[in-house]
Residue frames relative to the residue before (quaternion, step in Angstrom):
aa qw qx qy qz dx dy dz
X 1.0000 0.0000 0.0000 0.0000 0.00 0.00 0.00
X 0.3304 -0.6963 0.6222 0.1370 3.57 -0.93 0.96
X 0.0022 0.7320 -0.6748 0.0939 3.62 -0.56 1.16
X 0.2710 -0.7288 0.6187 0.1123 3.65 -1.79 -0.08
X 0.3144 -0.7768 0.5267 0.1427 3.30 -1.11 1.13
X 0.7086 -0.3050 0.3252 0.5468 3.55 -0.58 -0.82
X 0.4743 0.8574 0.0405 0.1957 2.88 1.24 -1.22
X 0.7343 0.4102 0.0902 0.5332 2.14 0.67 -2.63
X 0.3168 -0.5762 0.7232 0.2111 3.77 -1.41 0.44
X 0.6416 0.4749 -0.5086 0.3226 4.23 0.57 0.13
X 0.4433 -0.6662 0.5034 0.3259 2.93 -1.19 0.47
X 0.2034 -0.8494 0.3604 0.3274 3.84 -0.64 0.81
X 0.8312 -0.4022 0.2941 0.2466 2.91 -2.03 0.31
X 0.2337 -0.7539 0.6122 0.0473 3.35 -1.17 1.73
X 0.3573 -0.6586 0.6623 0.0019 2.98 -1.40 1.34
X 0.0307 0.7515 -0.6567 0.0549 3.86 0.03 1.45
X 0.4216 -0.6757 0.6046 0.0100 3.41 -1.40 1.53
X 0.6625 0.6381 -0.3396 0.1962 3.27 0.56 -0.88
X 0.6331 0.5229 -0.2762 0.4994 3.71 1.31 -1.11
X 0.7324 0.4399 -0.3840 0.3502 3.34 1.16 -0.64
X 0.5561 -0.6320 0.3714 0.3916 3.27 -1.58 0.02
X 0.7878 -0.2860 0.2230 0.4978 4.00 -0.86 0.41
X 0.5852 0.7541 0.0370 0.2957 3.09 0.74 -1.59
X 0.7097 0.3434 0.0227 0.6147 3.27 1.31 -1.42
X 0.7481 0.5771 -0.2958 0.1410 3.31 0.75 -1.20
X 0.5791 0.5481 -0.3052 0.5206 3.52 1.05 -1.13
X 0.5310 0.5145 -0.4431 0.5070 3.95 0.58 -1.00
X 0.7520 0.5767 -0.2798 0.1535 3.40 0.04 -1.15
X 0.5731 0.6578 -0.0571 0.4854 2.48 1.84 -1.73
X 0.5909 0.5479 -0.1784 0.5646 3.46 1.11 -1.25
X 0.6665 0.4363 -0.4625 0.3893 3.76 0.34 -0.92
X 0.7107 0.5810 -0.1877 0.3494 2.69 0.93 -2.24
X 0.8369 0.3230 -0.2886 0.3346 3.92 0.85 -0.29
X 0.2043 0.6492 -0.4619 0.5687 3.43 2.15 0.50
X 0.8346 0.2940 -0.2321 0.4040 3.27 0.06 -1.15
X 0.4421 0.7283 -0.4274 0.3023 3.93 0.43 -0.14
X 0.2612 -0.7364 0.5683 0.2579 3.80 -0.35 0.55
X 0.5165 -0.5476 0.3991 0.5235 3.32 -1.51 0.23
X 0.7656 0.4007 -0.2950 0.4077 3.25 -1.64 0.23
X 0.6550 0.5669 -0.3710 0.3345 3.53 0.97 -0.23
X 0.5728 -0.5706 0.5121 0.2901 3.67 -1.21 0.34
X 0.4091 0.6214 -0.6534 -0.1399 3.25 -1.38 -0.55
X 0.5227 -0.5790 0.5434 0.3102 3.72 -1.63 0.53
X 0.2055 0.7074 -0.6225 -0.2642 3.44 -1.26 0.18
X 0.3378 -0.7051 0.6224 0.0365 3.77 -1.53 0.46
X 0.1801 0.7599 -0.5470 0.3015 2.87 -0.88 1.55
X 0.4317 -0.7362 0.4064 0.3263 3.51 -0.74 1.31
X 0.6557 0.4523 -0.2994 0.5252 4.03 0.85 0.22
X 0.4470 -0.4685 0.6283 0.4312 3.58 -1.27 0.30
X 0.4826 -0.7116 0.5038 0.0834 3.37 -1.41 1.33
X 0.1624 0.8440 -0.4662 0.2094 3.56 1.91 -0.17
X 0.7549 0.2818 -0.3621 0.4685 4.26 0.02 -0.66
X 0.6208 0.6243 -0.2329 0.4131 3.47 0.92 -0.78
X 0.5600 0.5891 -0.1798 0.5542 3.52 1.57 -0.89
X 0.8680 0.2722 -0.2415 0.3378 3.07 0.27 -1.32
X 0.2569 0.7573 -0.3560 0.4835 3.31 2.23 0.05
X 0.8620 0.2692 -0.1893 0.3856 3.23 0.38 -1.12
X 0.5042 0.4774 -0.5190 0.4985 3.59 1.12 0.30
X 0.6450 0.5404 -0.4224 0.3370 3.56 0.47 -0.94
X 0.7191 0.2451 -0.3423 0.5529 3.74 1.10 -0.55
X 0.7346 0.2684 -0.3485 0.5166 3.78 0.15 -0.02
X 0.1201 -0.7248 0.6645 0.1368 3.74 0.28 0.22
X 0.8897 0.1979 0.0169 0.4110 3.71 -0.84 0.66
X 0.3680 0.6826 -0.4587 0.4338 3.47 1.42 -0.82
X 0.9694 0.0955 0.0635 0.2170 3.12 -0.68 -1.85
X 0.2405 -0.7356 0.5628 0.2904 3.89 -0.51 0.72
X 0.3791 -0.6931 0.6124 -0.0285 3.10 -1.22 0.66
X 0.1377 -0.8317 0.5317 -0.0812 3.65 -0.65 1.90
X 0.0955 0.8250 -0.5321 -0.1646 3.62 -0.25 0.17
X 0.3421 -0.7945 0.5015 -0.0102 3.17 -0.50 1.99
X 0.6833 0.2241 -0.0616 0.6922 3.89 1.01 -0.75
X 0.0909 0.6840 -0.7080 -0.1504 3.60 -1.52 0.02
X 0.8436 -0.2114 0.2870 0.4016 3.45 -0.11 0.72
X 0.5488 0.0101 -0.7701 -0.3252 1.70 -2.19 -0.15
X 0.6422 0.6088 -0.2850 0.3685 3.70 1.38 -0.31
X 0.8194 0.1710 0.1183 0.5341 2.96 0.98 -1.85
X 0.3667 -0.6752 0.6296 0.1152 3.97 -0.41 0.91
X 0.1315 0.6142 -0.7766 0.0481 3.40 -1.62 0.65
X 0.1141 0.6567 -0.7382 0.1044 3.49 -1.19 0.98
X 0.4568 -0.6018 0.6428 0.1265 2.98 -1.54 1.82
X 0.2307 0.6659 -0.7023 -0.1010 4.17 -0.98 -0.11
X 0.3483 -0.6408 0.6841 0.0101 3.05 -1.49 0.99
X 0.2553 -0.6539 0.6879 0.1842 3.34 -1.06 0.70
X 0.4284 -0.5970 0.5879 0.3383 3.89 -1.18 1.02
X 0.5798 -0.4593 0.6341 0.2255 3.08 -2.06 0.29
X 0.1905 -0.8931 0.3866 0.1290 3.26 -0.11 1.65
């Protein structure tokens, strides 16, 4: 996964939900934030506010991850999450 720091001049890596099926999506989400460096970015996209999925991920990372909403709706969702600088 290509991600971005301050630092970094890339732009970081978007995680689009939508093509996938229900099923897939949270896993994904979960890989895709195991795998995140501190300080790094990634985008995720999704045709719903990500709000159960979110609060999923504080409950296992309490504190871990900051959380950016870049889109609200009403169609398409974008949320920046950042992994803190551990």
């Amino acid at each position: 996964m290509t991600a971005t720091t301050s630092a970094d001049t890339t732009a970081p890596a978007v995680v689009d939900l939508r093509p996938m099926i229900p099923q897939e999506r949270h896993a994904t989400v979960f890989a895709a934030l195991e795998a995140l460096d501190p300080g790094a970015t990634f985008v995720l996209i999704n045709d719903h506010a990500p709000i159960p999925l979110l609060q999923r991920v504080e409950q296992t990372w309490p504190g871990r991850f900051t959380i950016d909403f870049l889109r609200d709706g009403p169609d398409v969702w974008q949320v920046a999450i950042i992994r803190s600088s551990d």
